[in-house]
C-alpha positions in Angstrom: -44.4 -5.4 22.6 -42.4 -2.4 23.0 -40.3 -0.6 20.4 -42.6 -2.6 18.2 -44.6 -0.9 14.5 -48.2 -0.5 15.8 -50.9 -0.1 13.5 -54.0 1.5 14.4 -56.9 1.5 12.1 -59.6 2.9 14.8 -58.3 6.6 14.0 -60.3 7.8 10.5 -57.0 9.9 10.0 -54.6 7.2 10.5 -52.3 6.4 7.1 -52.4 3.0 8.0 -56.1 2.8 7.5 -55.6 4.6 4.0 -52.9 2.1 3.2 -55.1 -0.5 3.7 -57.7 1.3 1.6 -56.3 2.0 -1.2 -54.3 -1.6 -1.1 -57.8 -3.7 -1.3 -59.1 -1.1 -4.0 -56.0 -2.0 -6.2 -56.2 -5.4 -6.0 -59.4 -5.3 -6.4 -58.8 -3.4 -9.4 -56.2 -5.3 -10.3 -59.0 -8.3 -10.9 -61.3 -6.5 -12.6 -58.4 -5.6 -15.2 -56.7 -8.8 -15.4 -60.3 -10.8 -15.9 -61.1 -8.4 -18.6 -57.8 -8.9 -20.4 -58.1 -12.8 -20.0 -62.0 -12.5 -21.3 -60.4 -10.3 -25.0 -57.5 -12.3 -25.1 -60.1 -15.5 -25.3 -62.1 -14.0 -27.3 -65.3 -13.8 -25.5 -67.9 -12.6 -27.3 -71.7 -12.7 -27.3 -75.3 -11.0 -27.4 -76.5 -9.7 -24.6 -77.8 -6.4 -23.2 -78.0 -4.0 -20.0 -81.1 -2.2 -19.2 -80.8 0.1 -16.5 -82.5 3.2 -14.7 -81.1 5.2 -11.7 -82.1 9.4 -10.7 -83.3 9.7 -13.8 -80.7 8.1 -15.8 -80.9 5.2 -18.1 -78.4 2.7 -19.1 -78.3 1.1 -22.2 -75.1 -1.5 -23.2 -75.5 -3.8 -25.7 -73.5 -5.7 -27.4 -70.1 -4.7 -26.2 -67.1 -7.0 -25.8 -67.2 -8.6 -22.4 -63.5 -8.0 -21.6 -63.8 -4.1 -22.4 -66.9 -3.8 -19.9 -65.3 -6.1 -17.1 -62.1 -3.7 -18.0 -64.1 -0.6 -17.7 -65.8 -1.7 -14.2 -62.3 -1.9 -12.9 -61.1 1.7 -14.6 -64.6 2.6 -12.5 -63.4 1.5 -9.7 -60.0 3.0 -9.1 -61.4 6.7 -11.0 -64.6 6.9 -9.3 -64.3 4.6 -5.9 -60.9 5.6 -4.8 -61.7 9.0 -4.6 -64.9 8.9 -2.7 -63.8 6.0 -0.1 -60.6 8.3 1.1 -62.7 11.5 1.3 -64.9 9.7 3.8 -62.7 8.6 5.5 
């Protein structure tokens, strides 16, 4: 296939491989966001808690509307995971 757009995702500095990246991180995302807003606009509520521990922190969440957490896992992902996945790259 000559003249023809190439993409190679083998090189760790390649913008296609970014591209990609940060594409499946958005949808992703995108999800995350979208079910949360679904899960409020339903009304979703309920007890329940979250009891975690991790280097010496604890996690405590109780309580909290289902649709702000799922929206807040997807906020986490874009602020937190976009970042670190391109700097390893």
């Amino acid at each position: 296939m000559e003249g023809g757009v190439k993409f190679n995702l083998l090189r760790r500095d390649s913008g296609d491989l970014r591209l990609l990246v940060v594409s499946i991180l958005s949808i992703i995302c995108g999800f995350f966001l979208w079910g949360g807003y679904k899960l409020m606009v339903m009304g979703a509520t309920g007890q329940w808690e979250i009891v975690s521990s991790f280097n010496g922190w604890s996690l405590y969440i109780t309580s909290i509307s289902p649709g702000l957490f799922v929206m807040g896992l997807g906020a986490a992902v874009i602020i937190w995971g976009l970042p670190e996945t391109l700097k390893n790259l």
